[in-house]
C-alpha positions as CSV (number, residue, x, y, z in Angstrom):
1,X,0.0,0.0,0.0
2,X,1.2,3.5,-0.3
3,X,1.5,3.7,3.4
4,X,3.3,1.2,3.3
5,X,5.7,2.6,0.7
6,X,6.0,6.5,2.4
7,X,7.1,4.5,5.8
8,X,9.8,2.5,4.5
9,X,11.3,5.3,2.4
10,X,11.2,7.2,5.7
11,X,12.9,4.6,7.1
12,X,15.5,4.4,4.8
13,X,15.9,7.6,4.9
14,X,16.7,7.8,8.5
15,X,18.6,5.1,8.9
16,X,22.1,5.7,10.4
17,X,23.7,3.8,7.7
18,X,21.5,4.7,4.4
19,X,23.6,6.5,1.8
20,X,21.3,9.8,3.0
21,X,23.1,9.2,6.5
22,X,26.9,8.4,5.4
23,X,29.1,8.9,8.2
24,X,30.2,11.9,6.6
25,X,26.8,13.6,6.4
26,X,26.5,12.6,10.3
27,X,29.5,14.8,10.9
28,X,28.2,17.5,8.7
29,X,25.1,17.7,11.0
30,X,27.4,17.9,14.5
31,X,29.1,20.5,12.3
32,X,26.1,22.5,11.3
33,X,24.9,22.2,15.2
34,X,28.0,23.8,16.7
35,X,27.8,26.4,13.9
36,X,24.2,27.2,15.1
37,X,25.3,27.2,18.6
38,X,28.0,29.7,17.6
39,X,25.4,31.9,15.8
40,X,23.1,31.8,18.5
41,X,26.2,32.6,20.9
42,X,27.2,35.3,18.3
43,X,23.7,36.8,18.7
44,X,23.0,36.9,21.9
45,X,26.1,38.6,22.6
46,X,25.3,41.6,20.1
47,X,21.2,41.4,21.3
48,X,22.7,42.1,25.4
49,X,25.0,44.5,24.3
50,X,22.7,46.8,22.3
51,X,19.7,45.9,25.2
52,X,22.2,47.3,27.7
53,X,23.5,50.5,25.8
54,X,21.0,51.5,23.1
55,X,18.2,53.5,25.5
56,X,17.7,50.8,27.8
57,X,14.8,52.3,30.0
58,X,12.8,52.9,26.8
59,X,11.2,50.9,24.7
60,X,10.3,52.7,21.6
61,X,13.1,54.2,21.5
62,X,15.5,51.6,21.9
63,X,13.3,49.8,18.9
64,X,13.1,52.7,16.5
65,X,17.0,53.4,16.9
66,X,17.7,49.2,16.5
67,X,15.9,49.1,13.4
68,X,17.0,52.6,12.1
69,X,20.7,51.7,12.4
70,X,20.2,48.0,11.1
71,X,18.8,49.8,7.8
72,X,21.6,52.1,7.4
73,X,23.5,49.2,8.0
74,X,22.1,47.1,5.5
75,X,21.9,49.5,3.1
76,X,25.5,50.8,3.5
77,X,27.3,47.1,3.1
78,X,25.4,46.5,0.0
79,X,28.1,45.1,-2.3
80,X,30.5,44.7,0.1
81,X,31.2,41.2,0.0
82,X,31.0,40.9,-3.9
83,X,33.8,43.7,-3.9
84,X,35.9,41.9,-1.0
85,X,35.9,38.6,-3.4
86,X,37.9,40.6,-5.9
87,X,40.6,41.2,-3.5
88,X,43.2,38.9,-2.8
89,X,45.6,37.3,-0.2
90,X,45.6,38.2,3.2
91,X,43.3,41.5,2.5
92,X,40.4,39.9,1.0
93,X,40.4,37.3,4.2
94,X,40.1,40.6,6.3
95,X,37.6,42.6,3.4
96,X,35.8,39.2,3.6
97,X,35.2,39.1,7.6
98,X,34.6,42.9,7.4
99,X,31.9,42.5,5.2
100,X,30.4,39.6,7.0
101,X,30.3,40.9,10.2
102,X,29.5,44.3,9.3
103,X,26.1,43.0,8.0
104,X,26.1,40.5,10.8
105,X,25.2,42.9,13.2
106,X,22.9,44.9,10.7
107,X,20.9,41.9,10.7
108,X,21.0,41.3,14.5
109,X,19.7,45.3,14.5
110,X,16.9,45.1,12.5
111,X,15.7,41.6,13.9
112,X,15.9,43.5,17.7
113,X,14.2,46.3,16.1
114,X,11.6,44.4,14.7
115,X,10.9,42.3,17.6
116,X,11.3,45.0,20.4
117,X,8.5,47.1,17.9
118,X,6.1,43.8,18.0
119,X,6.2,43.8,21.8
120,X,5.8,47.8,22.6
121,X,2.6,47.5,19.4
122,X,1.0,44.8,21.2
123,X,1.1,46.5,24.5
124,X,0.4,49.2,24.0
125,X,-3.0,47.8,21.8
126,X,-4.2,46.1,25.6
127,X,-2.9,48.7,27.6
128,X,-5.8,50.1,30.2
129,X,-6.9,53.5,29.3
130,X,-6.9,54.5,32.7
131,X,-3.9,52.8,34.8
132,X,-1.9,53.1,31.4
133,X,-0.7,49.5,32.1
134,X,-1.0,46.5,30.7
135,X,0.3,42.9,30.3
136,X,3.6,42.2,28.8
137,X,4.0,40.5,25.8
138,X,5.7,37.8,27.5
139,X,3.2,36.9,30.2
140,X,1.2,33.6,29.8
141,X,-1.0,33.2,27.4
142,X,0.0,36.9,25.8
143,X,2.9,35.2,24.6
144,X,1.6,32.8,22.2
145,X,-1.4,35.6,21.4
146,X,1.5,37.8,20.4
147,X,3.4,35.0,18.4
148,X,1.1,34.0,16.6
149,X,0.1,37.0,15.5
150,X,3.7,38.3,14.2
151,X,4.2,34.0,13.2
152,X,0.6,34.8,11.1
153,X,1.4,38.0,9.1
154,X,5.5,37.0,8.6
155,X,4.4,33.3,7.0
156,X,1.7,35.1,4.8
157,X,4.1,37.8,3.9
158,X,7.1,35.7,2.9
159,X,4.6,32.7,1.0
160,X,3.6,35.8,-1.2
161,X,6.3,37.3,-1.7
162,X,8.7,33.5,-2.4
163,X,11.0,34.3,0.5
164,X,10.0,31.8,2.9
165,X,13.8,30.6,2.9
166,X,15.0,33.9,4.6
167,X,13.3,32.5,7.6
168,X,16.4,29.5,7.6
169,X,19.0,30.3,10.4
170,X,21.7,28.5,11.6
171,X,21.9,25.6,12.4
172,X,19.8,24.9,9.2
173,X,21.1,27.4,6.7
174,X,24.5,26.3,7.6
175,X,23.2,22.6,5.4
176,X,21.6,24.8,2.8
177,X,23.5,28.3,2.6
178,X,27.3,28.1,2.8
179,X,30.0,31.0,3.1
180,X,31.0,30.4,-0.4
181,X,27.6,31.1,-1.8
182,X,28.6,34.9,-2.1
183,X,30.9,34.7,-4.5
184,X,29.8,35.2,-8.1
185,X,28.5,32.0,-9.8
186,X,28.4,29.6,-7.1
187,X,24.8,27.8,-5.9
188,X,23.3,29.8,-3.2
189,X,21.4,26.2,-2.3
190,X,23.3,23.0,-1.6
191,X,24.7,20.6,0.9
192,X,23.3,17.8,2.8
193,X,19.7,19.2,3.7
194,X,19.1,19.9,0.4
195,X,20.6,16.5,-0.9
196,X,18.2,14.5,1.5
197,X,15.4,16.7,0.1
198,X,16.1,15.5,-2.7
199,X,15.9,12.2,-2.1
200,X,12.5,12.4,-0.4
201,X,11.3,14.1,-3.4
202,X,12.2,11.3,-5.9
203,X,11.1,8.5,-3.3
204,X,7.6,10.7,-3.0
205,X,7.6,10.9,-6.8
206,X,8.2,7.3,-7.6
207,X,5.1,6.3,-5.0
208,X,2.9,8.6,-6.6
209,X,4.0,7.3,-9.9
210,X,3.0,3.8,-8.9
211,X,-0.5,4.7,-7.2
212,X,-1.6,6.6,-9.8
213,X,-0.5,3.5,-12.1
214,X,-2.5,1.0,-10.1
């Protein structure tokens, strides 16, 4: 049955010693995990700083100026890392990190921006008119009221626009986006998440082949 046939090929696929699961695509996955774990490291670190120094009694402010920088940011390291690759030696190694972590932290900006703004918008919406206070964001049940609501209008945004992949974060867009992606003429999309993908696909292909032929 075709039950039958999706559970095996899952199987398969997850076994330890399938060719999807070489030993060498087991150490690209602890590899990819301590890369996350470094990102997330890398991340926090910038997120505390900025909490600590960027207007850190308010709110709006510190959102506004978060976001505002990460834009500049963004928009000044434009076309930096395509014009580090043309260097060479030594100096494109330093262009190269440069680059990197110059938009590194524009990213980390606008994502603090963005999220700080989500929390003062949603309490200020069920603040009390009179006591001018309200729950946080964070508080139970809030939470998931708020996530779901930013989760909601980001999904719907990025499925229309075809940029649901720029949700991908390390640890997975260290199996699917590599470093060398940013030079000129290499595959933005490859490694072992996308090879196992592929796999899937042609396994899900071939049983739908041979349901539709029975």
């Amino acid at each position: 049955s075709i039950f039958i046939d999706v559970v095996s090929t899952t199987c398969i696929l997850l076994n330890p010693m399938s060719s999807a699961f070489r030993a060498k695509d087991i150490r690209t996955v602890f590899t990819h995990v301590g890369v996350g774990m470094a990102s997330a490291s890398f991340w926090r670190g910038s997120w505390y700083i900025l909490d600590d120094s960027l207007y850190p009694e308010e709110p709006t402010k510190s959102a506004a100026a978060s976001l505002g920088l990460g834009v500049v940011g963004m928009a000044c390291s434009q076309g930096l890392v395509g014009r580090a690759e043309l260097l060479r030696g030594t100096v494109q190694k330093v262009a190269r990190f440069g680059a990197l972590y110059s938009i590194a932290c524009s990213c980390v900006l606008v994502w603090r921006g963005t999220w700080m703004f989500w929390d003062v918008v949603y309490e200020k919406v069920h603040q009390c008119p009179i006591e001018k206070k309200g729950p946080k964001s964070t508080d139970p049940g809030h939470a998931t009221k708020s996530g779901l609501l930013s989760k909601g209008i980001a999904v719907g945004g990025l499925l229309a626009t075809g940029l649901f992949a720029s949700v991908l974060a390390p640890p997975a867009a260290a199996s699917v986006i590599r470093d060398l992606a940013v030079k000129a003429g290499h595959r933005p999309y490859s490694g072992p998440a996308q090879n196992v993908f592929n796999k899937l696909s042609q396994s899900m292909r071939a049983i739908s082949t041979r349901a539709n032929r029975s």
